[in-house]
C-alpha atoms as an extended CHARMM CRD file, in Angstrom:
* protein
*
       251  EXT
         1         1  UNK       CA              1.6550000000        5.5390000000       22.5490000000  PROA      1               0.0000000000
         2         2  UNK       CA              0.4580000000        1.8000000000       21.6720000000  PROA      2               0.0000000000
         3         3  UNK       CA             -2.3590000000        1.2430000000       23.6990000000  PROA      3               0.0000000000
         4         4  UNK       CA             -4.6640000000       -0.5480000000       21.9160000000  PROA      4               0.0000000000
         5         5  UNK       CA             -2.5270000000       -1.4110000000       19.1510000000  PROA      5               0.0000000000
         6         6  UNK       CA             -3.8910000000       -4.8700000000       19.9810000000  PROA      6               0.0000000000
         7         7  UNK       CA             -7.4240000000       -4.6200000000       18.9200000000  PROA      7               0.0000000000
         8         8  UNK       CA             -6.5520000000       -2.0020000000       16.0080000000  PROA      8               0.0000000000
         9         9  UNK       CA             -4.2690000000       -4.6030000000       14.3800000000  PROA      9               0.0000000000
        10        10  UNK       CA             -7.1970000000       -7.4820000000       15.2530000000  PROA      10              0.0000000000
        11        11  UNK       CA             -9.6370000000       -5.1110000000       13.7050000000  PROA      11              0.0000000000
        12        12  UNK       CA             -7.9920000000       -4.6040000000       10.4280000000  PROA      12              0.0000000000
        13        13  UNK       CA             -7.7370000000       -7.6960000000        9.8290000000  PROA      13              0.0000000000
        14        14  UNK       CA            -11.6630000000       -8.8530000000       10.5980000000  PROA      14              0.0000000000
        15        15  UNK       CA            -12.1760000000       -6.0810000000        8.4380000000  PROA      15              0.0000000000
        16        16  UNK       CA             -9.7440000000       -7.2660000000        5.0760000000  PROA      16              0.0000000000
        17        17  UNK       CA            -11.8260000000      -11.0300000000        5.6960000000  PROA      17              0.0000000000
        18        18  UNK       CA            -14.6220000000       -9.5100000000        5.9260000000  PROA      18              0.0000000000
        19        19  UNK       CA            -14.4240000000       -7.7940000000        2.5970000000  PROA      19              0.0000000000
        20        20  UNK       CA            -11.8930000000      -10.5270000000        0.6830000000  PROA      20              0.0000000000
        21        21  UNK       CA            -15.3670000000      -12.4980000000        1.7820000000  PROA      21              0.0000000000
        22        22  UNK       CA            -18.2530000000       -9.9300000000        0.6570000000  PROA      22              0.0000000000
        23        23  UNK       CA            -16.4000000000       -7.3330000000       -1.6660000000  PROA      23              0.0000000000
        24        24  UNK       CA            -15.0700000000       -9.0270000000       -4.4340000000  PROA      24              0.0000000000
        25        25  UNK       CA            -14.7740000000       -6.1940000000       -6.8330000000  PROA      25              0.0000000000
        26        26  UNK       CA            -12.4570000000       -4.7690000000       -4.6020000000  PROA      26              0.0000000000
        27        27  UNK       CA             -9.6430000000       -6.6370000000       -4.7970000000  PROA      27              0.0000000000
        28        28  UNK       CA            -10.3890000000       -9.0410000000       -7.8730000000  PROA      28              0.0000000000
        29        29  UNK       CA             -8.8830000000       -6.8030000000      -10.3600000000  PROA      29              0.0000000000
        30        30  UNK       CA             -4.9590000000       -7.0030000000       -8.0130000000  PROA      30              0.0000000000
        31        31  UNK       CA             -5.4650000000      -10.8190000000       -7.9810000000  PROA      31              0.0000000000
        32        32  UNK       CA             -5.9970000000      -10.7430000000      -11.8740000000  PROA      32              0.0000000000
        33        33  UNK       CA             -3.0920000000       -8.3680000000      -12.6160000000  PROA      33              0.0000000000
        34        34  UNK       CA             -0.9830000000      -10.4900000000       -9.8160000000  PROA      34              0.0000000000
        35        35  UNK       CA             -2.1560000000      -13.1090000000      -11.7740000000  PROA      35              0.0000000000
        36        36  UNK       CA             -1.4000000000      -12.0100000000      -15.7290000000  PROA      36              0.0000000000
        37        37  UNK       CA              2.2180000000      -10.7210000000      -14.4840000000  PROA      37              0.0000000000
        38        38  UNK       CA              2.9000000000      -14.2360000000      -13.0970000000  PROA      38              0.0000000000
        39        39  UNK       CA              2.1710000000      -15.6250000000      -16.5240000000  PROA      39              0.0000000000
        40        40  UNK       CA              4.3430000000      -13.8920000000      -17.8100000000  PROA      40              0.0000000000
        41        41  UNK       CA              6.9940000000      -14.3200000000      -15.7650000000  PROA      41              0.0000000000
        42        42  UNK       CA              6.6920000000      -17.8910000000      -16.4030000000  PROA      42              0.0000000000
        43        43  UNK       CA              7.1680000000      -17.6190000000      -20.3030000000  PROA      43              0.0000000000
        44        44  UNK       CA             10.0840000000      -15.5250000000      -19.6910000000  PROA      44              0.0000000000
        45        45  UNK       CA             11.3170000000      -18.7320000000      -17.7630000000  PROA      45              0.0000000000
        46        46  UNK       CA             11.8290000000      -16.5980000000      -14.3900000000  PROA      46              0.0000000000
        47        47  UNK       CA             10.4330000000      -19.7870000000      -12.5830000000  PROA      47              0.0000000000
        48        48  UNK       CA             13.1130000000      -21.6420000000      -14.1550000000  PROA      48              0.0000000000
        49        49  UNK       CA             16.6920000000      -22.7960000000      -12.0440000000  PROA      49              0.0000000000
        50        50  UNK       CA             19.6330000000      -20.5630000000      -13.7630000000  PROA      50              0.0000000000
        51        51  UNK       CA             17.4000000000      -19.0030000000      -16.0970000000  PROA      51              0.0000000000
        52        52  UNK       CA             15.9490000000      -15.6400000000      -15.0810000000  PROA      52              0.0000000000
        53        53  UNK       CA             14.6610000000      -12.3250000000      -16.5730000000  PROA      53              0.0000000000
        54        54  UNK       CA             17.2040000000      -11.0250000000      -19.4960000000  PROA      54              0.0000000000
        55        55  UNK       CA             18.1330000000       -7.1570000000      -19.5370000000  PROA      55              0.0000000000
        56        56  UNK       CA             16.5500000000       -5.5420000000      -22.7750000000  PROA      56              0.0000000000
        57        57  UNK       CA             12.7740000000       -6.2580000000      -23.4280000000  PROA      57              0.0000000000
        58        58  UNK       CA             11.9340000000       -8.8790000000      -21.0350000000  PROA      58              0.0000000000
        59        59  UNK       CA             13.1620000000       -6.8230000000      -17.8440000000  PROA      59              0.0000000000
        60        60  UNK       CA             10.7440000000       -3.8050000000      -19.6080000000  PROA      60              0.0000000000
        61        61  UNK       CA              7.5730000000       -5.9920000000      -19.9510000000  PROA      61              0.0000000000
        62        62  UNK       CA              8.1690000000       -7.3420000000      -16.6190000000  PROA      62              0.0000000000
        63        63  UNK       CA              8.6590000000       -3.8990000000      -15.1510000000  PROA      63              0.0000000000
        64        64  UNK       CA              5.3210000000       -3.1000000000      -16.7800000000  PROA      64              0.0000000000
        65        65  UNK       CA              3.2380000000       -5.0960000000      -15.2160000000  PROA      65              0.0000000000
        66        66  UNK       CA              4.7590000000       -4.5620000000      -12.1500000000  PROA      66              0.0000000000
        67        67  UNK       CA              4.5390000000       -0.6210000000      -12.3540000000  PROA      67              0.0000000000
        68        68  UNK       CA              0.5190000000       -1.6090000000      -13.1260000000  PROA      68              0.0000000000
        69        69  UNK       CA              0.2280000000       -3.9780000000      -10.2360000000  PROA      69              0.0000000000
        70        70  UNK       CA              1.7550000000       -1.3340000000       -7.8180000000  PROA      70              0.0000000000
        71        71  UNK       CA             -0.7420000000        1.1060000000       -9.3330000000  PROA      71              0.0000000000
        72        72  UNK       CA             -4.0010000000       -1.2870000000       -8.9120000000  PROA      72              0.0000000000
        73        73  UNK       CA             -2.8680000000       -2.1280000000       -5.3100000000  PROA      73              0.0000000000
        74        74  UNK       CA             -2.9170000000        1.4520000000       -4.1380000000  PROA      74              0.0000000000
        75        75  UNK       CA             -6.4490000000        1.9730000000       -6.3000000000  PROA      75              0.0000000000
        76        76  UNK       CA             -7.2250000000       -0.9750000000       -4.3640000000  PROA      76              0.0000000000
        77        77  UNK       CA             -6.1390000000        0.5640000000       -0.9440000000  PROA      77              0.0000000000
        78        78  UNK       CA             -7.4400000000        3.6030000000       -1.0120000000  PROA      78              0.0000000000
        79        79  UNK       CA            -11.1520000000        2.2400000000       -2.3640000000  PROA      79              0.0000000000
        80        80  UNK       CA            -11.2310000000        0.1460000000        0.7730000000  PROA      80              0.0000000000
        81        81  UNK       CA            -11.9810000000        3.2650000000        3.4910000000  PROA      81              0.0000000000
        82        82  UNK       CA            -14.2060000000        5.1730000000        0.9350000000  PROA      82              0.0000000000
        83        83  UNK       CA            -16.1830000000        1.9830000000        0.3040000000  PROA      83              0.0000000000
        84        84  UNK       CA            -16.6640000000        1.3100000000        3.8920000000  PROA      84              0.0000000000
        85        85  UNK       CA            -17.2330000000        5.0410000000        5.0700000000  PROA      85              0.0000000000
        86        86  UNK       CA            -19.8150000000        5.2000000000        2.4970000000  PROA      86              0.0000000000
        87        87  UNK       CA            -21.7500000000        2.1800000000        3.9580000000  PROA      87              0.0000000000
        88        88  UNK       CA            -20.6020000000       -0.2000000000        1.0190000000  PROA      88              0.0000000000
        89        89  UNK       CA            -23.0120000000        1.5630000000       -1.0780000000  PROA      89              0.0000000000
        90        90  UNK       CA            -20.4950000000        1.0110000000       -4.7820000000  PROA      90              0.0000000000
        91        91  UNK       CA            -23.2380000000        3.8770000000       -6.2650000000  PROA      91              0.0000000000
        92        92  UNK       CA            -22.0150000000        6.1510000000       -3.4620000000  PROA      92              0.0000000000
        93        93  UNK       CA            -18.2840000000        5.2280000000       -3.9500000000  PROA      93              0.0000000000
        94        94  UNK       CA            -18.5650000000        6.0980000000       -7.7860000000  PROA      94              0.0000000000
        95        95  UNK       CA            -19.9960000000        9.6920000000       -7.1680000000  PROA      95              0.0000000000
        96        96  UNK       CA            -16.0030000000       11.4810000000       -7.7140000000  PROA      96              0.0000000000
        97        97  UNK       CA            -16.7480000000       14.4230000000       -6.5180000000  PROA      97              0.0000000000
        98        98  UNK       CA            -14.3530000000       17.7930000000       -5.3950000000  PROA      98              0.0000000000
        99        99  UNK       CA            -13.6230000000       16.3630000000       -2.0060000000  PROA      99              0.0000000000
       100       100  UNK       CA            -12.3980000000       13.5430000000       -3.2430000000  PROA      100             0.0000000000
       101       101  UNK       CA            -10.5080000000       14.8980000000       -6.2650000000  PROA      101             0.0000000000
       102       102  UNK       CA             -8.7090000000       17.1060000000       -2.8590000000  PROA      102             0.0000000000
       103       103  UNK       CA             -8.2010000000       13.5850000000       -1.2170000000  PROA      103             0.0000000000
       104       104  UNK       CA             -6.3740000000       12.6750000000       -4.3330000000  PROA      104             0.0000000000
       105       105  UNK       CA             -4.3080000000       15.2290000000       -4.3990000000  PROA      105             0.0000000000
       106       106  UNK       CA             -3.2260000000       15.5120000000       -0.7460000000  PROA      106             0.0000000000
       107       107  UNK       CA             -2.1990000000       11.5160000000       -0.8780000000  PROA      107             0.0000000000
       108       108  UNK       CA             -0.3300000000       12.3880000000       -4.6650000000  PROA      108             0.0000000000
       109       109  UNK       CA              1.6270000000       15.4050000000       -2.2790000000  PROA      109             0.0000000000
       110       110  UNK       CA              2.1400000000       13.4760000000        0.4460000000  PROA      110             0.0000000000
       111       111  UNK       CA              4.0060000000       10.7530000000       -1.9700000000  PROA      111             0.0000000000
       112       112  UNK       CA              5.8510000000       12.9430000000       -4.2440000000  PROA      112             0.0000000000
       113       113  UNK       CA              7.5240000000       14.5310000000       -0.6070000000  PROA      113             0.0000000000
       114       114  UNK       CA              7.5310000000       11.2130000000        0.8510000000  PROA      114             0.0000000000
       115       115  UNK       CA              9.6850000000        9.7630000000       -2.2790000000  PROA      115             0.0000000000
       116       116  UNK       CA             11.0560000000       12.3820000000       -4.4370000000  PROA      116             0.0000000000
       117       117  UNK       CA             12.6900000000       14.7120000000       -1.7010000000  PROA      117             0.0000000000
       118       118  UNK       CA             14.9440000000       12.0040000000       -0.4220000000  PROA      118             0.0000000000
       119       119  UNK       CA             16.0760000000       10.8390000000       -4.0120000000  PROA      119             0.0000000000
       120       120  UNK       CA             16.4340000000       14.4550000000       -4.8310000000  PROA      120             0.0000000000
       121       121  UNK       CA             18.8070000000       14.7410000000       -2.2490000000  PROA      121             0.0000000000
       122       122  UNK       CA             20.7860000000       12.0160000000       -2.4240000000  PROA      122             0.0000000000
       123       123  UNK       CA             21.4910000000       12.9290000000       -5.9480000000  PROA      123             0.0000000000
       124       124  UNK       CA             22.3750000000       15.9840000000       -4.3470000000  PROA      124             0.0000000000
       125       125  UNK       CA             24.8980000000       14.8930000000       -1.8340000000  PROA      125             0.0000000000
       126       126  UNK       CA             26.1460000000       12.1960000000       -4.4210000000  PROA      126             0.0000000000
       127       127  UNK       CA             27.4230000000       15.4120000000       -7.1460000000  PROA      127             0.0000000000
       128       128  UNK       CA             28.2060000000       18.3410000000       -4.6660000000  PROA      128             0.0000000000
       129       129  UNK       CA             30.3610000000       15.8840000000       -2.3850000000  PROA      129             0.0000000000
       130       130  UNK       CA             31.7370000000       13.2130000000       -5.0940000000  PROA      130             0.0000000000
       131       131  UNK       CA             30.0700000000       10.9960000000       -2.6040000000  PROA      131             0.0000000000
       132       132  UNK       CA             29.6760000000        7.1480000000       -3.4100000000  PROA      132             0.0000000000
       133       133  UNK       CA             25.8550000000        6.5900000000       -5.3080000000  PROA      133             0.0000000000
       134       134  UNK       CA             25.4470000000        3.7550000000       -2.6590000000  PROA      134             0.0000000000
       135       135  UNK       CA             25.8730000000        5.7130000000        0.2900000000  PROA      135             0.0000000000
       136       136  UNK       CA             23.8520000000        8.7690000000       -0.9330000000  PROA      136             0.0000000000
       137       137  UNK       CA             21.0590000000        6.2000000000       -1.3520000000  PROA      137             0.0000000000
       138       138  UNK       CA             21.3150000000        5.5440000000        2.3170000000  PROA      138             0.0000000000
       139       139  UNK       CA             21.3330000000        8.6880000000        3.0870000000  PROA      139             0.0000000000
       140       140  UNK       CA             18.3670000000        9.6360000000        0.8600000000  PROA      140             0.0000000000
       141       141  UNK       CA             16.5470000000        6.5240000000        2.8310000000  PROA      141             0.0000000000
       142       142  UNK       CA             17.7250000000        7.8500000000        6.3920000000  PROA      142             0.0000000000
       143       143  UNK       CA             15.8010000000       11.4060000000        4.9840000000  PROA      143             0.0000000000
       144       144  UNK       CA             12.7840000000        9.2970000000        3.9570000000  PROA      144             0.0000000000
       145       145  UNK       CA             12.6920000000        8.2400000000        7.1990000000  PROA      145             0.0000000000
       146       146  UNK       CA             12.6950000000       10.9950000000        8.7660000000  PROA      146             0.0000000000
       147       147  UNK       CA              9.9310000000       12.6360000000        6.5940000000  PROA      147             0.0000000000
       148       148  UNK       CA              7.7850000000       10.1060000000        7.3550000000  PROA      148             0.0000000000
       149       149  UNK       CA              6.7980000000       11.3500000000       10.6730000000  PROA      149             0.0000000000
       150       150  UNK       CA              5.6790000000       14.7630000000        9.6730000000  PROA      150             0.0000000000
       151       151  UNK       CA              3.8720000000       13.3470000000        6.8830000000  PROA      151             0.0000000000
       152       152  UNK       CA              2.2060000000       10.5190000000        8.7710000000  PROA      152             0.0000000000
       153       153  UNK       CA              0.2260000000       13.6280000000       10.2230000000  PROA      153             0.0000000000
       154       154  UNK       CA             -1.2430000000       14.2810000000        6.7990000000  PROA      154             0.0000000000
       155       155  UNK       CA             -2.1380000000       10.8290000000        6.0980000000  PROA      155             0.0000000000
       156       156  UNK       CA             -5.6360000000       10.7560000000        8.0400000000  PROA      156             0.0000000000
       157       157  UNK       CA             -6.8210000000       14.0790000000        6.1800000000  PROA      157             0.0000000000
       158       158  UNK       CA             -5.9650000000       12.6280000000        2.5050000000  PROA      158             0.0000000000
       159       159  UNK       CA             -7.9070000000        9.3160000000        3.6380000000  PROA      159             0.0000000000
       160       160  UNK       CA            -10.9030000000       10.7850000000        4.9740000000  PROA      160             0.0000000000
       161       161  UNK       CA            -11.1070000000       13.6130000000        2.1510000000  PROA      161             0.0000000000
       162       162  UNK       CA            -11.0900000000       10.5850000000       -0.2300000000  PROA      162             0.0000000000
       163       163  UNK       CA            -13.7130000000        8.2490000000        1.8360000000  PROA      163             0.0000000000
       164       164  UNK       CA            -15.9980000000       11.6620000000        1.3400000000  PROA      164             0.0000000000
       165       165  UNK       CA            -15.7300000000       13.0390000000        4.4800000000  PROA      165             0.0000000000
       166       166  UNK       CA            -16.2520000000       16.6110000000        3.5920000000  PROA      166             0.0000000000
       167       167  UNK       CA            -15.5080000000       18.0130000000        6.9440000000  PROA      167             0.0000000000
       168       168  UNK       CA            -12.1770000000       16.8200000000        7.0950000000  PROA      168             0.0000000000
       169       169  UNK       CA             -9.0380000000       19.0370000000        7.4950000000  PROA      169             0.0000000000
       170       170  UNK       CA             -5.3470000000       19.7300000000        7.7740000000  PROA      170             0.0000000000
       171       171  UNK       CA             -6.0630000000       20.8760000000       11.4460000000  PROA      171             0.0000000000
       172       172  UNK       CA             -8.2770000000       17.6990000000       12.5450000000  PROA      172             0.0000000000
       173       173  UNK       CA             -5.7290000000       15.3970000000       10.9460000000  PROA      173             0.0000000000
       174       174  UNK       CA             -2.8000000000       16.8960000000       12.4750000000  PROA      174             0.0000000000
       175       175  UNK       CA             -4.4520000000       16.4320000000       16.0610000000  PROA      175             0.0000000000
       176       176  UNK       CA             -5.4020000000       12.8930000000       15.6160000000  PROA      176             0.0000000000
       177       177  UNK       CA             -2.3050000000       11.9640000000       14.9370000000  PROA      177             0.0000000000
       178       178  UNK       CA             -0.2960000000       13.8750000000       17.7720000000  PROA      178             0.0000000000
       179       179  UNK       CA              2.0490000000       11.3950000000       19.4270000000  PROA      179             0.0000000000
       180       180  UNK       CA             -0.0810000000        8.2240000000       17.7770000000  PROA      180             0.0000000000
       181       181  UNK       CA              2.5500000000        7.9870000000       14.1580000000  PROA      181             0.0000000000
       182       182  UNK       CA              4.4130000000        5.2860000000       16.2820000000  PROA      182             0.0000000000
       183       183  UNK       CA              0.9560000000        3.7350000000       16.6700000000  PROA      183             0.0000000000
       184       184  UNK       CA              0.2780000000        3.8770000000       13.2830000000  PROA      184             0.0000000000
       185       185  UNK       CA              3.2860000000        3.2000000000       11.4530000000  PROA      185             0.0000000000
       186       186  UNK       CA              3.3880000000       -0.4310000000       13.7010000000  PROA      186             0.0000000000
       187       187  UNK       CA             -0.3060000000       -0.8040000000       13.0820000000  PROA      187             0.0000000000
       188       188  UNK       CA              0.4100000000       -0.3070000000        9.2320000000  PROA      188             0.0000000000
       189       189  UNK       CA              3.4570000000       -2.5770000000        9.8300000000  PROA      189             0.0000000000
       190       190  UNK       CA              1.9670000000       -5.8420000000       11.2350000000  PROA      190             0.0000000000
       191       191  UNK       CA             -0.8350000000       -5.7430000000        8.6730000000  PROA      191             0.0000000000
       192       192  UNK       CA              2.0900000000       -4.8220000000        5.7770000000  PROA      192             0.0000000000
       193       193  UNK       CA              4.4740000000       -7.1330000000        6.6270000000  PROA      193             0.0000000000
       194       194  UNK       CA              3.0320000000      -10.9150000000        7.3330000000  PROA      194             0.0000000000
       195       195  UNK       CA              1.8250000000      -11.1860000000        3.8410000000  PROA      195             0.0000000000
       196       196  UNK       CA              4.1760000000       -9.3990000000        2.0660000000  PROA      196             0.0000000000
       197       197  UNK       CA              6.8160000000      -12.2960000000        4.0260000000  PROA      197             0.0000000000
       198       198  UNK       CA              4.4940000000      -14.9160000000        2.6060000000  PROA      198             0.0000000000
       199       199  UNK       CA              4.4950000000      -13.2780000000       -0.7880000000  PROA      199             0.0000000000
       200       200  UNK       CA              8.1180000000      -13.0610000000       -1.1100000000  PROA      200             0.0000000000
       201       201  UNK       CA              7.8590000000      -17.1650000000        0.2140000000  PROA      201             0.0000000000
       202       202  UNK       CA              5.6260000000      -18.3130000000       -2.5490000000  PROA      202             0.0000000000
       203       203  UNK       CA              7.7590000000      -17.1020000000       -5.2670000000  PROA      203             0.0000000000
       204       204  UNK       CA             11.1540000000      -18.6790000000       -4.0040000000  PROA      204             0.0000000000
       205       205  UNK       CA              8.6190000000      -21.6100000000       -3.4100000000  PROA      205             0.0000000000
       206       206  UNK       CA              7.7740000000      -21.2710000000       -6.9480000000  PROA      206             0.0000000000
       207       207  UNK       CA             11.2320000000      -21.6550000000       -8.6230000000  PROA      207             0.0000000000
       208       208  UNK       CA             12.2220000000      -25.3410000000       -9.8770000000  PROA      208             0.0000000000
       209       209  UNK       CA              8.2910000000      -26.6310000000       -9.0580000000  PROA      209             0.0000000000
       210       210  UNK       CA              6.3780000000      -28.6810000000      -11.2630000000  PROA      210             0.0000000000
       211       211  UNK       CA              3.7800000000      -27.1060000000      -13.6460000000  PROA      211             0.0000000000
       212       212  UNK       CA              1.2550000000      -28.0960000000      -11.5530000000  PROA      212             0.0000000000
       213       213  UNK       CA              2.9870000000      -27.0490000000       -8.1050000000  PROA      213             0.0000000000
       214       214  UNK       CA              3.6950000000      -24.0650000000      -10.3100000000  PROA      214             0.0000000000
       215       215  UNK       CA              0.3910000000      -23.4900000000      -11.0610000000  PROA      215             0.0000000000
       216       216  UNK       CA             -0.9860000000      -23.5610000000       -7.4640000000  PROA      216             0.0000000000
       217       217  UNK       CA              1.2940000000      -21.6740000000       -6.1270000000  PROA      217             0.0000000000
       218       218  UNK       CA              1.1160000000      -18.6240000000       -8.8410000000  PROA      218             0.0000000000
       219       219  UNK       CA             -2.5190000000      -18.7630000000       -8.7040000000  PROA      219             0.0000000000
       220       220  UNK       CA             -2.1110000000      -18.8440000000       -4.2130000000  PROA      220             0.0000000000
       221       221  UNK       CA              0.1070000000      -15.6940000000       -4.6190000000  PROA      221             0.0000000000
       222       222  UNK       CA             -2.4080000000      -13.9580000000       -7.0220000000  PROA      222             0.0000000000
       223       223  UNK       CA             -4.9750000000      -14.1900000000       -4.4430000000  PROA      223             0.0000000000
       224       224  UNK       CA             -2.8570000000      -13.3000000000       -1.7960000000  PROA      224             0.0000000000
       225       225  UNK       CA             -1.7980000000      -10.2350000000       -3.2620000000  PROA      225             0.0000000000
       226       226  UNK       CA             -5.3690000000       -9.3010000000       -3.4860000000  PROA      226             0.0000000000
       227       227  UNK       CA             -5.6890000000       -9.6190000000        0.2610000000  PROA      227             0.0000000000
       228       228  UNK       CA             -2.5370000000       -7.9260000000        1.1430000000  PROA      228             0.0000000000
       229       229  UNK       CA             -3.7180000000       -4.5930000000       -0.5330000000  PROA      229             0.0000000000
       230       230  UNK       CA             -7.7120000000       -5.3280000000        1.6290000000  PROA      230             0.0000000000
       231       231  UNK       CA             -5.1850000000       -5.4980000000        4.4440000000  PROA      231             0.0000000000
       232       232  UNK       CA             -3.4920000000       -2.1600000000        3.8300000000  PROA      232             0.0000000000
       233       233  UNK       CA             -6.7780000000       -0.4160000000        2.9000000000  PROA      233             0.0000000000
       234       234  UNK       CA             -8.0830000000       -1.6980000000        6.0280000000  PROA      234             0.0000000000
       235       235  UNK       CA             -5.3740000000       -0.2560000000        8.3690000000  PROA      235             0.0000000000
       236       236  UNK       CA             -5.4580000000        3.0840000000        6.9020000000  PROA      236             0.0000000000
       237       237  UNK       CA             -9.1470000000        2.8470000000        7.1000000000  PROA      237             0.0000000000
       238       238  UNK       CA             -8.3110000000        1.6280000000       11.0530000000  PROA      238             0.0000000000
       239       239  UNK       CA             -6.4370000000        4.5100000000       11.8830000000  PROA      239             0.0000000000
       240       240  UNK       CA             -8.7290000000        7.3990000000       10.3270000000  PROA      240             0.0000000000
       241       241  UNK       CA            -11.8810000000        5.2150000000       12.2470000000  PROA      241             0.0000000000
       242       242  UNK       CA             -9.9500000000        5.3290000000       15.2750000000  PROA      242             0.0000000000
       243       243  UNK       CA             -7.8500000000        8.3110000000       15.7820000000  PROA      243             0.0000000000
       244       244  UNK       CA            -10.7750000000       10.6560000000       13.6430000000  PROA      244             0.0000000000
       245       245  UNK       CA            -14.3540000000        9.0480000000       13.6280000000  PROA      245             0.0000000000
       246       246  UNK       CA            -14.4990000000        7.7760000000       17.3640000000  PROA      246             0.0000000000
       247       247  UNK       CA            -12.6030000000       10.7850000000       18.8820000000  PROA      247             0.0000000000
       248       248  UNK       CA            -14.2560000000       13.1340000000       17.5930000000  PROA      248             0.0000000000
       249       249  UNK       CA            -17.5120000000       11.4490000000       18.7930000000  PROA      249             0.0000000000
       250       250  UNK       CA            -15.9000000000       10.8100000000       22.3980000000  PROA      250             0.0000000000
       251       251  UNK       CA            -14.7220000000       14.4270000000       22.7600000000  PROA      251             0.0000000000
């Protein structure tokens, strides 16, 4: 179920360098959101010992731009495989047409099932069996969990529909993923994870430094930000090369 995990995970991230190198507008525009919600995180004094974000309207414009980063880093994600499957041609990219509009809307599906279902239930469980909020939550997580499998079978069709591959289906991304989600999900893991680590790092780093330590290190996590979402764009883009463009030219 993990052979050649290896060389997947190696790939992806030749492939993130390769672009954080050569692709600038890619991933420019999460470094300069990264970068904008750091600032103001440090007038809010967030960066300062014993200080922190206040509940009220500082917690709201700091949600804001975090809400907007998530939302850039996803653009950001899902640009990387159609960028590269239309042989980094950015006039090619720009052409929206219905196949990707249906790539959209697969990925949107697979989200709203992947994250509403389990807070649905818990909700659920929490009113019908008086049931503490925490442990619905886990509950709701443990169903998330579980969903994830079934849906990790839809991922490669949403991908490919929205790289432009216009022969892409339910049925060819069902059978490129049979018995390869544990594959995946690990691939998606090792190139998630590191940075996100290093992320979290840099902003306990960040706390109590000097302006100019401050500085650096803000303007470090910016750019790594940037990277992280090449990184995730260029698993996904891994697994649909992988498990969809080489095996159907094998088979």
């Amino acid at each position: 179920m993990i052979n050649g995990l290896g060389g997947a995970i190696a790939s992806s991230y030749r492939v993130a360098g390769g672009l954080f190198a050569t692709a600038l507008a890619l991933w420019i525009g999460v470094a300069l959101i990264e970068l904008l919600q750091h600032a103001v995180e440090w007038r809010l004094g967030m960066f300062t010992p014993g200080d922190g974000i206040q509940a009220g309207t500082e917690s709201r414009i700091r949600a804001g731009f975090g809400l907007t980063k998530v939302a850039a880093v996803m653009v950001c994600t899902y640009l990387v495989p159609r960028y590269l499957y239309q042989d980094r041609d950015w006039q090619r990219v720009g052409r929206l047409d219905r196949t990707f509009l249906r790539g959209v809307a697969v990925l949107a599906g697979v989200a709203v099932l992947d994250f509403a279902i389990p807070a649905a239930f818990a909700r659920t469980v929490e009113l019908v069996f008086a049931m503490d909020p925490g442990v619905a939550v886990m509950w709701g997580e443990w169903l998330g969990v579980v969903l994830t499998i079934p849906l990790m079978a839809l991922s490669p069709w949403g991908i490919g529909l929205i790289a432009g591959d216009h022969a892409m289906t339910l049925r060819r991304s069902v059978r490129a993923m049979h018995r390869r989600w544990i594959w995946a999900t690990l691939l998606m893991a090792a190139c998630g994870i590191p940075p996100l680590v290093l992320h979290i790092a840099l902003n306990d780093m960040a706390v109590g430094a000097s302006p100019l330590a401050l500085g650096t290190i803000l303007l470090l996590d910016s750019v790594l930000v940037g990277f992280m979402a090449l990184l995730v764009g260029s698993s996904i883009w891994t697994i649909y090369r992988i498990r969809v463009l080489e095996a159907a030219s094998d088979s």
